[in-house]
Each structure stands twice: as structure tokens, then as C-alpha cells.
Backbone as CSV, one residue per row, in Angstrom:
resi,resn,N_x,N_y,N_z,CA_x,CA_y,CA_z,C_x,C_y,C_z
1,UNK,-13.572,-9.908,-22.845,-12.885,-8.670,-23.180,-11.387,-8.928,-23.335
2,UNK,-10.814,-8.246,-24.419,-9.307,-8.408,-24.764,-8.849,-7.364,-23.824
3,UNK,-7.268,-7.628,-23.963,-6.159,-6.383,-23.193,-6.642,-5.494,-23.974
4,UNK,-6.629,-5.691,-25.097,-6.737,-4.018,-25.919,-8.208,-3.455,-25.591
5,UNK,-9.209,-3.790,-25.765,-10.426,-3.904,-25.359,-10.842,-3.167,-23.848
6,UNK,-9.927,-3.701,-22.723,-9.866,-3.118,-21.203,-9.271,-1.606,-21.814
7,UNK,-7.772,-1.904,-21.978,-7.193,-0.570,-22.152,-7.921,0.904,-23.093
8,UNK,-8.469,0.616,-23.854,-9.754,1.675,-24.447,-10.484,1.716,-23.800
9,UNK,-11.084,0.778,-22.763,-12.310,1.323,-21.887,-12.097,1.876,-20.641
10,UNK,-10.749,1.871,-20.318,-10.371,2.685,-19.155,-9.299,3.768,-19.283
11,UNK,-9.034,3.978,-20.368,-8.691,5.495,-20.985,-9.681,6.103,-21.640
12,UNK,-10.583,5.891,-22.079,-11.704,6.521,-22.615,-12.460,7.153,-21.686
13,UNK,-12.863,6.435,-20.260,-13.235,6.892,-19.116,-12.766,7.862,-18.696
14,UNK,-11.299,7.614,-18.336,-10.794,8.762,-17.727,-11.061,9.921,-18.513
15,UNK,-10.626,9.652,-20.126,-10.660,11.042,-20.818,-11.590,11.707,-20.442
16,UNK,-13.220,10.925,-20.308,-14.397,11.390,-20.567,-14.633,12.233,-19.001
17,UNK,-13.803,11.999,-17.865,-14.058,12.349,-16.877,-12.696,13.264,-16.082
18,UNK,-11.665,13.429,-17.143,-10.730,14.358,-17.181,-11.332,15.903,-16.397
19,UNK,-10.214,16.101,-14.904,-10.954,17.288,-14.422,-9.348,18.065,-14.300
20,UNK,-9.169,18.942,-14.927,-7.717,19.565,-14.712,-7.353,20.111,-13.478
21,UNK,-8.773,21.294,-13.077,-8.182,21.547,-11.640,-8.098,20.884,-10.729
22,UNK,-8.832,19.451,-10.434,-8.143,18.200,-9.468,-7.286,17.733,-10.067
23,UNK,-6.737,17.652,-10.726,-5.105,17.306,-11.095,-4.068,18.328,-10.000
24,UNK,-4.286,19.243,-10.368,-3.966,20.739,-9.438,-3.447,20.286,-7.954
25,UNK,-5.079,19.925,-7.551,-5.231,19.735,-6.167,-4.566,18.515,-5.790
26,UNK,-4.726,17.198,-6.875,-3.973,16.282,-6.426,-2.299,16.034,-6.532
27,UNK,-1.842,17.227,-6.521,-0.627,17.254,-6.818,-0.045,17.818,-5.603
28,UNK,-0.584,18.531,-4.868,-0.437,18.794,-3.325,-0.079,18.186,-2.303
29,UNK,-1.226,16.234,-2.753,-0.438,15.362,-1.835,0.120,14.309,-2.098
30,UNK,1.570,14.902,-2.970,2.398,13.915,-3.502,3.734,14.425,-3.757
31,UNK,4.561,14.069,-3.111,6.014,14.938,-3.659,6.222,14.812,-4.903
32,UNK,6.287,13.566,-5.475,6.371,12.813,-7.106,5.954,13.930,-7.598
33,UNK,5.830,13.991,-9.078,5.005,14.624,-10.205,4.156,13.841,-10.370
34,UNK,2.767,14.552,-10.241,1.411,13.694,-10.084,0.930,13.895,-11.646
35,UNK,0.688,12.879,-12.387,0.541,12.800,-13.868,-1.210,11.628,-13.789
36,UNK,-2.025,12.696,-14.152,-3.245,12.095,-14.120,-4.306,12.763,-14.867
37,UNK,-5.466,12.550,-14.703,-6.589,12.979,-15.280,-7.469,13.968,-14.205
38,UNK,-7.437,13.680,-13.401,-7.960,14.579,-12.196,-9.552,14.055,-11.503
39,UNK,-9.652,12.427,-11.651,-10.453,11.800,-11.198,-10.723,11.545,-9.920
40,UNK,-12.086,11.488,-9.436,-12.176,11.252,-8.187,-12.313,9.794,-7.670
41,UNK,-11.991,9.466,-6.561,-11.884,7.776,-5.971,-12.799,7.422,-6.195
42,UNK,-14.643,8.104,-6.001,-15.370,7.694,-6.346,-15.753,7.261,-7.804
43,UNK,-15.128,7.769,-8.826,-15.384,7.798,-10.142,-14.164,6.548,-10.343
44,UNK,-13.230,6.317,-9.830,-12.888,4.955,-9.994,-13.170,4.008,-9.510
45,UNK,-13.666,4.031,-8.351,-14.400,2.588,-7.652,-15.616,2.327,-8.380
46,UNK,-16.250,3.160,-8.844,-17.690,3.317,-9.726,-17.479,1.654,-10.752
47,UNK,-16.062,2.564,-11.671,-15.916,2.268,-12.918,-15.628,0.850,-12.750
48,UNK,-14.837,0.980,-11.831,-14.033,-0.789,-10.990,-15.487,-1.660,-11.223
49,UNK,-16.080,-1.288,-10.120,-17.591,-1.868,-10.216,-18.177,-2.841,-11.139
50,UNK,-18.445,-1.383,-12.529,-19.076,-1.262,-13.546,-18.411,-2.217,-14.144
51,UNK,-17.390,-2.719,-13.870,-16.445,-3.558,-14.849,-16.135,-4.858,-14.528
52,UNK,-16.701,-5.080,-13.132,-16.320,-6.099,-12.822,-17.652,-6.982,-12.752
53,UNK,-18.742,-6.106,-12.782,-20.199,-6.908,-12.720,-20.552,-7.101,-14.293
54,UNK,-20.221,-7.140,-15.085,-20.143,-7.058,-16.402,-19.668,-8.850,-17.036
55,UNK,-19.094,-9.120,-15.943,-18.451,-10.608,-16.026,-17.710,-10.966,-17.015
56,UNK,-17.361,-9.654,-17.986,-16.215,-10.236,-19.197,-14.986,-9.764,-19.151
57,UNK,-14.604,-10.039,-17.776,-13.050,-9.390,-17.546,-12.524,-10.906,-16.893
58,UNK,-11.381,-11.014,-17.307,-10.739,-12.386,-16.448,-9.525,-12.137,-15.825
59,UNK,-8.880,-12.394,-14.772,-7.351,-11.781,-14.250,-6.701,-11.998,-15.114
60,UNK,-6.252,-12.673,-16.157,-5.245,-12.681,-17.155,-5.278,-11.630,-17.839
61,UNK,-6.221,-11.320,-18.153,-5.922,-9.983,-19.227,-6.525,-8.841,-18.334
62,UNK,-6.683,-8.651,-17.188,-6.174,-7.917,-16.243,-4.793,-7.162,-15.829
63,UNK,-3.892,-8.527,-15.506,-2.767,-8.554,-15.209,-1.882,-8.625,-16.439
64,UNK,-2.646,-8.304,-17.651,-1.573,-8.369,-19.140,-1.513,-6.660,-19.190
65,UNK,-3.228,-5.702,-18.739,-3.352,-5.011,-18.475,-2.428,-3.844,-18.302
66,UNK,-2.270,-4.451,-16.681,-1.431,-3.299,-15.461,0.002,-2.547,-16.025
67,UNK,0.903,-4.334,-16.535,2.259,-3.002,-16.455,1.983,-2.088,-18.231
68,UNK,0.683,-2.509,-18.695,1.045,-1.497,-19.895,0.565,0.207,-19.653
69,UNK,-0.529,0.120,-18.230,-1.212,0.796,-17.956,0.185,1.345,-16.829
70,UNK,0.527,1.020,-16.501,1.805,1.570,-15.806,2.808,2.402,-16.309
71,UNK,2.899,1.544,-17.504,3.815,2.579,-18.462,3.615,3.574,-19.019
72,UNK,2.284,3.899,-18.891,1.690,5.892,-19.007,1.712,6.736,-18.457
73,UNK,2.030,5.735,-16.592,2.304,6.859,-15.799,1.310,7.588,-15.284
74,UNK,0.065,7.343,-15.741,-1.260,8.215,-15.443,-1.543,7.632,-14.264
75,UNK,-2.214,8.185,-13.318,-2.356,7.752,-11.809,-3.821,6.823,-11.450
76,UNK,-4.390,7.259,-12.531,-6.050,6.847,-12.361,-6.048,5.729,-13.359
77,UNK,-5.251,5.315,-14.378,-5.120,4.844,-14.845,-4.824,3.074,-14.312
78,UNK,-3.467,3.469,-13.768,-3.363,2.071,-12.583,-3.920,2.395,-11.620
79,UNK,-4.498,2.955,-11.062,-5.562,2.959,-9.768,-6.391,2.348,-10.115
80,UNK,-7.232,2.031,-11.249,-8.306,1.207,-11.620,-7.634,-0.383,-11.610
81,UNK,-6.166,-0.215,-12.523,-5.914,-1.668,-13.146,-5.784,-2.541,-11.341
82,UNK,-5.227,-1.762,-10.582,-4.439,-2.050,-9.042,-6.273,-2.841,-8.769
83,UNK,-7.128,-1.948,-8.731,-8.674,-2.541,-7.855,-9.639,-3.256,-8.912
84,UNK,-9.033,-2.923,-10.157,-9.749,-4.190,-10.499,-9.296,-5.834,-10.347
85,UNK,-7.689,-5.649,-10.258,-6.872,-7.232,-9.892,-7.643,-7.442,-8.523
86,UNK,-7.465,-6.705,-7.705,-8.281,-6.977,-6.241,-9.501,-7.984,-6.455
87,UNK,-10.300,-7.428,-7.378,-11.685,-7.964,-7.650,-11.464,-9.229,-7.837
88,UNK,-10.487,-9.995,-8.200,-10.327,-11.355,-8.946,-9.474,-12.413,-7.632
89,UNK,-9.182,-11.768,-6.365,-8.679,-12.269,-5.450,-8.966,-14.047,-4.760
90,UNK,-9.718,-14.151,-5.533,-9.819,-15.342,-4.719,-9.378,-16.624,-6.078
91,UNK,-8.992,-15.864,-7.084,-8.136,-16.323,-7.436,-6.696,-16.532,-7.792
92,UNK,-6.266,-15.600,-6.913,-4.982,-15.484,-6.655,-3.702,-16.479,-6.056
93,UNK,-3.214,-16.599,-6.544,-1.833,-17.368,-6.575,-0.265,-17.281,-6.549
94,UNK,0.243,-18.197,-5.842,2.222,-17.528,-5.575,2.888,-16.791,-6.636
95,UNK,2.354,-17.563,-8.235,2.852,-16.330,-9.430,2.423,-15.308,-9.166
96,UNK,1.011,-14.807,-8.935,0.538,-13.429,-8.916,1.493,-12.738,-7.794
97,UNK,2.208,-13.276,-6.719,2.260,-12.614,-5.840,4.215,-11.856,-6.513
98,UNK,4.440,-12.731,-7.091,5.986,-12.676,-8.241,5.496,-11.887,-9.072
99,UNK,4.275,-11.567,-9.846,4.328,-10.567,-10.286,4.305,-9.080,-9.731
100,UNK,3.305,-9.414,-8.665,3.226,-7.798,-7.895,4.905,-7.388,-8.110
101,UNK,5.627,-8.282,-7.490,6.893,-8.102,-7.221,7.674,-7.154,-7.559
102,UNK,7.810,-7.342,-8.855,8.261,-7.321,-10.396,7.961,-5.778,-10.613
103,UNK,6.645,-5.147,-10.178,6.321,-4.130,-10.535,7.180,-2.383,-9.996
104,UNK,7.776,-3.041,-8.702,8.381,-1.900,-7.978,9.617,-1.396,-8.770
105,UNK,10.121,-2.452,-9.605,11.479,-1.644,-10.434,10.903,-0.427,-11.692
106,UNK,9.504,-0.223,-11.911,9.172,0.620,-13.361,7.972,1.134,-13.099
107,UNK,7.379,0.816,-11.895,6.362,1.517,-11.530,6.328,1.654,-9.559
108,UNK,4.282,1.926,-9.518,4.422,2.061,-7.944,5.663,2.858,-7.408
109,UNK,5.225,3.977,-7.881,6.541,4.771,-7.020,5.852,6.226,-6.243
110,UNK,4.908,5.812,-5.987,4.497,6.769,-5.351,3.555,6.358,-3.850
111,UNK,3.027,6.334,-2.818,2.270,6.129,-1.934,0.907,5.977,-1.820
112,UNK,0.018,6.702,-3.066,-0.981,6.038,-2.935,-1.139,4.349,-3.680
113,UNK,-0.448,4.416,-4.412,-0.329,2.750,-5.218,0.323,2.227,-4.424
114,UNK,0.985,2.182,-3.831,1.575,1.040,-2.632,0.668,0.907,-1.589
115,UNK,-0.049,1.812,-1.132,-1.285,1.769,-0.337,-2.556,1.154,-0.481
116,UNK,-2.554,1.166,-1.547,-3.838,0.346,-2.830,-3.510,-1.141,-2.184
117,UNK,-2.133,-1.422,-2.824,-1.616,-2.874,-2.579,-1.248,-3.214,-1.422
118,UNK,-1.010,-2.474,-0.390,-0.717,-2.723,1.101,-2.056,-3.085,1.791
119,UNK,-3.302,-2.314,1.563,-4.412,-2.614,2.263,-5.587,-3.825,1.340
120,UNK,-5.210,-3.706,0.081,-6.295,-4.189,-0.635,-5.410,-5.451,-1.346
121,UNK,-4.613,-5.493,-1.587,-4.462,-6.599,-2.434,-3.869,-7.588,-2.027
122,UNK,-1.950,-6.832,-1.440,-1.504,-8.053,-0.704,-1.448,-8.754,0.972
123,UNK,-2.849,-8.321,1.671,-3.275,-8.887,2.273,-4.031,-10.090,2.413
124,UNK,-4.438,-10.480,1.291,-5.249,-11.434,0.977,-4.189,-12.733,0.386
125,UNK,-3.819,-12.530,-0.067,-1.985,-13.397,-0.421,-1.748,-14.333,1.066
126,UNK,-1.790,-13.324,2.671,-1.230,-13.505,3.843,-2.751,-14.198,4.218
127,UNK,-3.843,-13.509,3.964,-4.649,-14.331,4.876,-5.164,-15.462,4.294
128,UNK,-5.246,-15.767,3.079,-5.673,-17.150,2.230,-4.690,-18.230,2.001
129,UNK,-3.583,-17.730,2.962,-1.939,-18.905,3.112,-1.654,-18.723,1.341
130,UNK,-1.902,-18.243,0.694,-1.269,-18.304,-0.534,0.783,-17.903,-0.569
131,UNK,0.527,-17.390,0.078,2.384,-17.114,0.937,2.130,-16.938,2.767
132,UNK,3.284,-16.975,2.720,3.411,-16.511,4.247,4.108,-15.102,4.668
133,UNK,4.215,-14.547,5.644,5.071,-13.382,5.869,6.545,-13.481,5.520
134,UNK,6.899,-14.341,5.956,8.400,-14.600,5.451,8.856,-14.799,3.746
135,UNK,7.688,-14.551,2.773,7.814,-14.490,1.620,8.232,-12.793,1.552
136,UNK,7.936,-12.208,2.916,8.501,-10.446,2.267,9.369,-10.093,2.624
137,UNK,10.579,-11.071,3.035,11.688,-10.523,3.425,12.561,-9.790,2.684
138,UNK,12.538,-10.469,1.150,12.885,-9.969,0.445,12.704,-8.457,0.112
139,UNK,11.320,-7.771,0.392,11.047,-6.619,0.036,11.906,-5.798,0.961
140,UNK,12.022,-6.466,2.250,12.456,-5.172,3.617,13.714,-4.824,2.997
141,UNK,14.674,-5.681,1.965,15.804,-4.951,1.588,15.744,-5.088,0.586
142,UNK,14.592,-4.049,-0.312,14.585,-4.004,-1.548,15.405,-2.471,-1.476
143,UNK,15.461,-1.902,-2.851,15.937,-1.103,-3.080,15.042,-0.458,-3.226
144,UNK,13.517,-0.161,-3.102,12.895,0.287,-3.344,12.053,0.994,-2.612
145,UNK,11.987,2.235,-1.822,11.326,2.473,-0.709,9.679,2.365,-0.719
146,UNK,9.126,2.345,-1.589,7.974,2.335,-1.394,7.282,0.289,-1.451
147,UNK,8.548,-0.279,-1.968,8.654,-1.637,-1.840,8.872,-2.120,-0.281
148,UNK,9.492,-1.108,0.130,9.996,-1.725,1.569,8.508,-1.300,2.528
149,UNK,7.717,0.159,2.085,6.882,0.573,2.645,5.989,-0.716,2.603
150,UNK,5.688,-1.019,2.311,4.076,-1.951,1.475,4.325,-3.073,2.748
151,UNK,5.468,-3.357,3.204,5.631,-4.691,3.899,4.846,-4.338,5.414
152,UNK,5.355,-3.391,5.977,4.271,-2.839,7.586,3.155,-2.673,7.213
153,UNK,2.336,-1.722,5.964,1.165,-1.324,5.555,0.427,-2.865,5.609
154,UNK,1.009,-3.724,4.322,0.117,-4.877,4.169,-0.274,-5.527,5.799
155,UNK,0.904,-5.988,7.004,0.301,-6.590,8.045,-0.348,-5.731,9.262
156,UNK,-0.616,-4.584,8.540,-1.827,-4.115,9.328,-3.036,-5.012,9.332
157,UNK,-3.481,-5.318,8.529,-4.785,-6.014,8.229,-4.602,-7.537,9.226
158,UNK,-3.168,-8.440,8.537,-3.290,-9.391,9.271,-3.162,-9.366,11.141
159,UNK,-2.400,-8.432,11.361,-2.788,-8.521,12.727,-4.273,-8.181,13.407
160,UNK,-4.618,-7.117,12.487,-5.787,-7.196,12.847,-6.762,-8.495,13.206
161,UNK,-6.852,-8.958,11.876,-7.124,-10.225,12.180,-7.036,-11.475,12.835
162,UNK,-5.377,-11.805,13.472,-4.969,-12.976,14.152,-4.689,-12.074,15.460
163,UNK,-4.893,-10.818,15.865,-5.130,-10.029,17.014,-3.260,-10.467,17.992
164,UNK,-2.247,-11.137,16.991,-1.177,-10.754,17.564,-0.100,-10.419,17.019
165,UNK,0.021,-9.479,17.748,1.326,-8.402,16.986,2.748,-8.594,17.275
166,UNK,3.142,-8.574,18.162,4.688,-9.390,18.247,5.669,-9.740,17.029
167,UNK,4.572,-11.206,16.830,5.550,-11.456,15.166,5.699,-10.630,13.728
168,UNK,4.579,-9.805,13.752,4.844,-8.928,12.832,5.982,-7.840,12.936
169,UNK,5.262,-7.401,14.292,6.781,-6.297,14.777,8.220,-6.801,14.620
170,UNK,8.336,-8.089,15.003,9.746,-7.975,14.682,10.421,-8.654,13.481
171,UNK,9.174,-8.969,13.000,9.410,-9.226,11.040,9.936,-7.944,10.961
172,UNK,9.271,-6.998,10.951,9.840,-5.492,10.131,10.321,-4.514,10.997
173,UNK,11.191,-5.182,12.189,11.921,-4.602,12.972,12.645,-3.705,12.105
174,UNK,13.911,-3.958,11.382,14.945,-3.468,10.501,14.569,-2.250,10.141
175,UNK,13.247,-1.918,9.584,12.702,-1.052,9.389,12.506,0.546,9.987
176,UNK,12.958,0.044,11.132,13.702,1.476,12.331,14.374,1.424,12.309
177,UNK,15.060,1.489,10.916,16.283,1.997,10.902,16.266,2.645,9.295
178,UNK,15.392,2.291,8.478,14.996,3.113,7.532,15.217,4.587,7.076
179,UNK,15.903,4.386,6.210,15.788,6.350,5.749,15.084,6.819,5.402
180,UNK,13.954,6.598,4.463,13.075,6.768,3.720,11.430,7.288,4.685
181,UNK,11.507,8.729,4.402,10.559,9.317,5.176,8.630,8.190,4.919
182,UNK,8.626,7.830,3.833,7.480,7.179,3.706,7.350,6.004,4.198
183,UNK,9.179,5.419,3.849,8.592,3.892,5.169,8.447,4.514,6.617
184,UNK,9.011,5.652,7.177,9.179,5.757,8.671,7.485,5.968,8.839
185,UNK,6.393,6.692,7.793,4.858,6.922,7.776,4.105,5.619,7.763
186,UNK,4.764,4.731,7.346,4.470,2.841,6.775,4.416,2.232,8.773
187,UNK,5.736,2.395,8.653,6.182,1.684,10.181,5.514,2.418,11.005
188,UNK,5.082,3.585,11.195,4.522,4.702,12.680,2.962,4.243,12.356
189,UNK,2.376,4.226,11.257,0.740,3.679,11.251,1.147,2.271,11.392
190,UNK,1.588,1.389,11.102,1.647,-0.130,11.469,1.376,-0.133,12.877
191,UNK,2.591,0.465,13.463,2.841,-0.227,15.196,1.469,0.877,16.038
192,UNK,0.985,1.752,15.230,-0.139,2.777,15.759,-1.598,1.272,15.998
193,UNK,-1.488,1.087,14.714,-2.510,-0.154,14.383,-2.138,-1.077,15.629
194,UNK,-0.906,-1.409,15.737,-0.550,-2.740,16.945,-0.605,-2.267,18.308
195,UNK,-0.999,-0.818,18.282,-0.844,-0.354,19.707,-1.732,-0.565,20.219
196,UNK,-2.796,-0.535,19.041,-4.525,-0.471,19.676,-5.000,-1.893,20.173
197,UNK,-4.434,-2.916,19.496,-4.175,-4.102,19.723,-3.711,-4.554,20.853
198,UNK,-2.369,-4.096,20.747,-1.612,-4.625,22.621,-0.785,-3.329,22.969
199,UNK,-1.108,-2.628,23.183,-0.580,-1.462,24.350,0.961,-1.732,24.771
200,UNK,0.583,-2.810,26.000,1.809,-2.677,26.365,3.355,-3.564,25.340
201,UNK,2.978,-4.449,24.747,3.698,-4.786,23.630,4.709,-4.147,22.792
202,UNK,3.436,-2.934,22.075,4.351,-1.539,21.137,5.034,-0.937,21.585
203,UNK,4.572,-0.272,23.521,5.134,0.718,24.048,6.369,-0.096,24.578
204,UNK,6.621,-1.223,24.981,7.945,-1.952,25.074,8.987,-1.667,24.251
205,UNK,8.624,-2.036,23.334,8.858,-2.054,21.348,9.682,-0.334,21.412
206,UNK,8.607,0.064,21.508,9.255,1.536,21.343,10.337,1.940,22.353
207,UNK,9.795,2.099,23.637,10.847,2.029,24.122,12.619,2.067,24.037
208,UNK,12.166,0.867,23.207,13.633,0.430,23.081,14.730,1.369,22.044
209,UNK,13.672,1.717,21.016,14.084,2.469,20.066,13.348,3.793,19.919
210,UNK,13.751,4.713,20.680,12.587,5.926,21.280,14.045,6.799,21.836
211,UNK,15.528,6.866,21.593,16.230,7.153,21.365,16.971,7.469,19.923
212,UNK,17.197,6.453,18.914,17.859,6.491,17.861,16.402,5.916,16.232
213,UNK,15.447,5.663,16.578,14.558,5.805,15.409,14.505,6.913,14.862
214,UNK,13.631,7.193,13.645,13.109,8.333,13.202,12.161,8.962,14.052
215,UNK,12.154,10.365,14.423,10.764,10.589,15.292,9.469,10.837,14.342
216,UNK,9.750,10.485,12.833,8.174,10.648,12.632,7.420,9.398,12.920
217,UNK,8.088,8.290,12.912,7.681,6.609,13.693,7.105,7.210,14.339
218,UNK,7.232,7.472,15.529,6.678,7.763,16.743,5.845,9.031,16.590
219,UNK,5.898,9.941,15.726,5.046,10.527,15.659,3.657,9.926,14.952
220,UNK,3.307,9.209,14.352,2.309,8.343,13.674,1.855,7.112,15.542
221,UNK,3.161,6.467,15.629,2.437,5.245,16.290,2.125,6.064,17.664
222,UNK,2.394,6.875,18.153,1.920,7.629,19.699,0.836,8.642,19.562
223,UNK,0.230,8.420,18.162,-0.809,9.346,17.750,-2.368,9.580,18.972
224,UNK,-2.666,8.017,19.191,-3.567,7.821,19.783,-3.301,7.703,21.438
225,UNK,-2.013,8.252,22.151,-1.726,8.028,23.178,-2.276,9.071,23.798
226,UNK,-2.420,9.033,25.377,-2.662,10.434,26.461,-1.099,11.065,25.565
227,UNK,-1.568,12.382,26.430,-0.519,13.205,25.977,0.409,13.028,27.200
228,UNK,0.609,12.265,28.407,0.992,12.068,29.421,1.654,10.419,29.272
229,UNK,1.133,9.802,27.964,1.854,8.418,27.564,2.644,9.257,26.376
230,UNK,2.430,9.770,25.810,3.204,10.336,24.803,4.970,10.780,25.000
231,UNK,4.813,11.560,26.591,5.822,11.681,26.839,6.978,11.124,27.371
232,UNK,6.636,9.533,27.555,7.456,8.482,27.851,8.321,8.184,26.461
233,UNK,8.358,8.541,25.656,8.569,8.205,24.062,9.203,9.402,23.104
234,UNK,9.839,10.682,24.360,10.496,11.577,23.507,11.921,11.551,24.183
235,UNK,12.687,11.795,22.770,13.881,11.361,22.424,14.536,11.899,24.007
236,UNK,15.656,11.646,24.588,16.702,11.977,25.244,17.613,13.149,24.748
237,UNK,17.847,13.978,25.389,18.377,15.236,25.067,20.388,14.800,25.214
């Protein structure tokens, strides 16, 4: 299958499955202007599927794909191109990870596409050593908030996995100090994720910054606390 070839078969879809009043609804949870077709997750994971068991898709013209599919702006549009690159992961490589890069200056500006790529894509980058964590330093002072978001989101997964949290936490320490209400939602589910992990670790962590952070941090990472641990963690009057 050609670029041009993908791109007709995943605008044709959408057209064919165009729902206006979920456009409506999906515009509710997004500050952005939500510009889409009004598709459901299921009707794109379907299609993802359908497209990837088909065996005539290759990541190159995948990834020739994305930023043209970006440049429409349609939401379902790169929601497909974002999980179908996923699909091709194990062939992934340090360019691919320079391209993700690349994408935060003209697209990904909204939270569910950074979320796509925080849980699904560039985790696999971290756990197949294709980079290391210290390849995202760069992002923590991007200019880009939903660039800076993606960096706590993505090492959810890896701590999960190497079950220690420490070094992640203070990779994206800086990050409590963030303006940007969606990284403070990025950082409060991260260290929520590391709490469940090591308890006393996060609540140290917090601690420290449980005076001058954002309180929606702490409103996300003390989610799962007694309501009697909770209150070790509100601000000073």
C-alpha cells in the first residue's frame, strides 16, 4: 500500500462512519477545538486492526502518513495514524524516536494524542533500550506543554515494569514546578502510579513539595490514599 493509498483508506472510513453528535460530545473533553468525525475508539482500534492484519502496510509509509494526516487536524484521523505506528514497534528505531520529536511543533496539541504516545508508543523506545530516559531531557524543557506532559505519562509503564521509582521521579522532578495545568494531570497520575509501587518513596517526594507545587499534583497522586494519609499532604496555611 502507497501513502496515498493509506490516506484514502482512512479518510474514507472516517467519512463512512462520520457521527456529528459525538463530535458534540467529544468536544466536552477537550479545551482545544475538537475537529473530528465523531468516531468511536472502538471504530478506530477496529480499523487499526483491519489494517494491520492485511500485511500491506510497512512503517515507512506509515510514518510518510502521520504528519500529512496531522495537517487536517482531524482527531480520528491521527488517532489511527498514532496506533497504527504502534503496530510496527518492534521495529522501531533512534530515528523514529527524532521523528516523534519533531511532531510537537505542528501537531499533538491536545491530550488525548500525547496520551496515545505516552502509554502506547514511546514506552517501547524505553523498554527495548532503543533510547534511554535521559534521551527526554530535552522534552522537560520543551516549549511545548503537552511535549513536556508525555515525559511522566510515558514512565508510567517503565516503572511499572523495573518496579523502581526513585529514578524516574527525579528525572521529572522540574516538573513541580510546571505551569501547565495538563503537565501538573501528567505528573499527579505518574507519582499516583509510583505510589502504588513504593508508598513511602512518593509520600517523601511529596512531602517535600506539598507546600509550593500545584495542588492538582497532589490532587491526582493522593487519589488512592486513606483520607487520613491524604491529610498529611495539604498545603500550609
Amino acid at each position: 500500500m502507497t501513502t496515498k493509498e493509506l490516506l484514502q483508506e482512512i479518510r474514507t472510513y472516517c467519512m463512512a462512519n462520520a457521527n456529528a453528535e459525538r463530535v458534540l460530545i467529544s468536544q466536552r473533553f477537550f479545551k482545544e477545538e475538537f475537529v473530528g468525525y465523531g468516531l468511536t475508539a472502538p471504530q478506530v482500534y477496529s480499523k487499526v486492526k483491519e489494517m494491520l492484519k492485511s500485511g500491506d502496510l510497512s512503517l515507512q509509509v506509515v510514518l510518510e502518513a502521520i504528519p500529512i494526516l496531522m495537517e487536517s487536524r482531524k482527531f480520528e484521523e491521527i488517532s489511527i495514524g498514532l496506533v497504527l505506528m504502534d503496530g510496527f514497534w518492534k521495529q522501531f528505531t533512534p530515528e523514529n524516536f527524532q521523528v516523534v520529536s519533531g511532531w510537537f511543533s505542528f501537531s499533538i496539541n491536545n491530550w488525548a494524542h500525547a496520551d496515545t504516545l505516552g502509554m502506547l508508543i514511546l514506552p517501547k523506545f524505553i523498554d527495548k533500550k532503543i533510547i534511554e530516559m535521559k534521551d527526554f531531557d530535552p522534552w522537560l524543557k520543551s516549549p511545548f506543554k503537552f511535549m513536556r506532559r508525555c515525559v511522566p505519562v510515558t514512565l508510567i509503564k517503565h516503572i511499572k515494569k523495573t518496579r523502581q521509582v526513585m529514578p524516574s521521579i527525579l528525572f521529572v522532578e522540574r516538573l513541580m514546578a510546571d505551569p501547565e495545568r495538563e503537565v501538573h494531570q501528567g505528573m499527579g497520575w505518574f507519582l499516583r502510579e509510583a505510589w502504588k509501587i513504593s508508598p513511602a518513596d512518593v509520600e517523601q517526594f511529596l512531602e517535600k513539595y506539598k507546600d509550593t507545587a500545584p495542588r492538582l499534583i497532589f490532587q491526582y497522586a493522593c487519589e488512592k490514599m486513606t483520607p487520613e494519609n491524604k491529610l498529611r499532604f495539604r498545603k500550609a496555611k
